[in-house]
C-alpha positions as CSV (number, residue, x, y, z in Angstrom):
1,X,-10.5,-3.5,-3.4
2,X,-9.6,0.0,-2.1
3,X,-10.2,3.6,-3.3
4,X,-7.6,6.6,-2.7
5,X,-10.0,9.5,-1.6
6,X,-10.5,11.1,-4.1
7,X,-10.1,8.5,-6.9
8,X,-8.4,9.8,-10.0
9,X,-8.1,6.5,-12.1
10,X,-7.7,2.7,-12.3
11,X,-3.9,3.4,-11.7
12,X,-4.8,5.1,-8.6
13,X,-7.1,2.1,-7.6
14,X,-4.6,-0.8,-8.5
15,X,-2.2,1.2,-6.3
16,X,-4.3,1.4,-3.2
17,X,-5.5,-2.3,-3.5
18,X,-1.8,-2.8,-3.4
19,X,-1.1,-1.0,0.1
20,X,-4.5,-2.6,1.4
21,X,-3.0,-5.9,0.6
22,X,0.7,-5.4,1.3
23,X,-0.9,-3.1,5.1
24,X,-2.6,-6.6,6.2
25,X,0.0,-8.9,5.4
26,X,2.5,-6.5,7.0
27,X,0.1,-6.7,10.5
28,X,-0.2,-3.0,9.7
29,X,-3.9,-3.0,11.4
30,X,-5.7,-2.3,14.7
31,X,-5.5,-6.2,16.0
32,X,-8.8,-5.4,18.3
33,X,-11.3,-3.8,15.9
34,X,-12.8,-6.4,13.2
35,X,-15.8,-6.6,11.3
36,X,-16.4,-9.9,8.4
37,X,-13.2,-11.3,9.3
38,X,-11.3,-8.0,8.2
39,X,-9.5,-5.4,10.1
40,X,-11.7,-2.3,10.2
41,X,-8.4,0.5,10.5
42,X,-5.3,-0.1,8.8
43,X,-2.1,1.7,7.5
44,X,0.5,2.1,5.2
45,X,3.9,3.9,4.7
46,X,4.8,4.0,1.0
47,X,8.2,3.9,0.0
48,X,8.3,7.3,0.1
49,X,7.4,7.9,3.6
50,X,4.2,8.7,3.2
51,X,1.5,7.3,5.5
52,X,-1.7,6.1,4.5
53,X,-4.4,5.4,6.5
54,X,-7.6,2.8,5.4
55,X,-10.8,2.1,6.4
56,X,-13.3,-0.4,5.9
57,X,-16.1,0.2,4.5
58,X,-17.7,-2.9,3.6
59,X,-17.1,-6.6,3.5
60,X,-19.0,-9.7,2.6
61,X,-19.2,-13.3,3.7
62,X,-19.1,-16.7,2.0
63,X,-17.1,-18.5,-0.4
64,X,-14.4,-15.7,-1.0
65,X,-15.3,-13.0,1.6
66,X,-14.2,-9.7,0.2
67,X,-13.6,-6.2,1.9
68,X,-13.4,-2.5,0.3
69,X,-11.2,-0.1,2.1
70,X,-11.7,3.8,2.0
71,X,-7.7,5.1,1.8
72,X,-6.2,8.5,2.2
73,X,-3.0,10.1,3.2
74,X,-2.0,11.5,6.9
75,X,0.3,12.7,8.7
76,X,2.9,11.0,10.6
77,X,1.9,12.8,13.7
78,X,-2.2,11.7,12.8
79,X,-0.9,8.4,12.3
80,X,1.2,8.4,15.6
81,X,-2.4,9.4,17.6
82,X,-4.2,6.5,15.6
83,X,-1.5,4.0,16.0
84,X,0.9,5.0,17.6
């Protein structure tokens, strides 16, 4: 699950989840930094150029481990220092 900072509605919420999801199967995510089997820093350019960047903020163990992301827009050039 994943929250666009600040969250507005569900909408908002089913859309981040999406990026979360479509940001780790894309490899968009710092390959070095995990925590519970998730990628703590991730990101995400929408399909209007926009750049998002995610954090974790929690994730569980067991069964069906689950994470929750923190997400908020930045700047390409912010994203170029975190990335880049």
């Amino acid at each position: 699950m994943a929250t666009i900072c600040p969250l507005v509605s569900n909408k908002d919420r089913e859309r981040a989840t999406a990026w979360v999801q479509a940001a780790i199967r894309a490899g968009n995510f710092d390959r070095t930094d995990w925590q519970g089997g998730f990628p703590r820093h991730i990101w995400y350019r929408d399909e209007a150029g926009k750049y998002w960047y995610g954090f974790l903020t929690n994730s569980g163990a067991g069964e069906k481990p689950a994470a929750r992301y923190k997400g908020w827009p930045i700047s390409e050039e912010e994203w170029r220092e975190i990335f880049g």
